[in-house]
C-alpha angles and dihedrals in degrees: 000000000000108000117177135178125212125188127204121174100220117205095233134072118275094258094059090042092058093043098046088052089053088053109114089211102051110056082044082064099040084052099051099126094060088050088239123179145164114254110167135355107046108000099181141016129017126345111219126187111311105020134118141208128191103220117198123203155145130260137148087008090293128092122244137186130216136188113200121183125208096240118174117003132185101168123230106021103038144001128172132213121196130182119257094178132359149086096316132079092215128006129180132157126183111200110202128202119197118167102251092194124257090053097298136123141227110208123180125194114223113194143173125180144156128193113230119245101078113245095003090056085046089061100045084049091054100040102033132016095035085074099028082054105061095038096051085052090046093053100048092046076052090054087051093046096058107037102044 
């Protein structure tokens, strides 16, 4: 199963860091170039433990959908979003909060995934989305970064 991690320092404190990655909003902004958007679930604001939201977006020239839960949540220091329908087989993604000094934060993304169809799902995995993946993550912590 491909499992990455990817770390960004954010200029802010940990508790506006883990807020600002729950913000509906947000992540929709931060995910512009795939033309994603909320669709159901929690449309706007900020997601907490237990909700859901049904993002919409475009990847690869065809629309997905994806609806991720708020499963396990210890603000400010980690929260957890896992896939209940969508594209992948399996979808998890740890986001971590540690104190970087001089109110900033060090997060690090934590994810697993695996795309469904067996071995076909294994190769598109391997060829593609273990790079798509980690860039897609790196270029939205780039959006944060420099927005909040």
């Amino acid at each position: 199963m491909p499992h990455f991690e990817i770390t960004t320092v954010l200029p802010v404190p940990p508790e506006q860091a883990f807020d600002a990655c729950l913000d509906v909003e947000a992540h929709t902004r931060s995910m512009a170039t795939s033309s994603e958007r909320a669709v159901a679930g929690t449309t706007s604001g900020r997601l907490a433990l237990g909700g859901t939201v049904t993002f919409q977006a475009r990847h690869f020239g065809l629309t997905w959908r994806l609806t991720a839960r708020i499963t396990a949540w210890d603000r400010p220091l980690a929260f957890v979003d896992e896939q209940e329908a969508g594209p992948f087989r399996y979808w998890r993604h740890e986001h971590r909060f540690v104190a970087h000094g001089q109110g900033r934060t060090l997060m690090t993304d934590v994810i697993d995934f695996a795309s469904p169809l067996g071995p076909l799902g294994r190769l598109a995995d391997s060829v593609v989305l273990g790079r798509y993946m980690p860039r897609l993550i790196t270029a939205r912590n780039a959006y944060l970064a420099a927005h909040l």
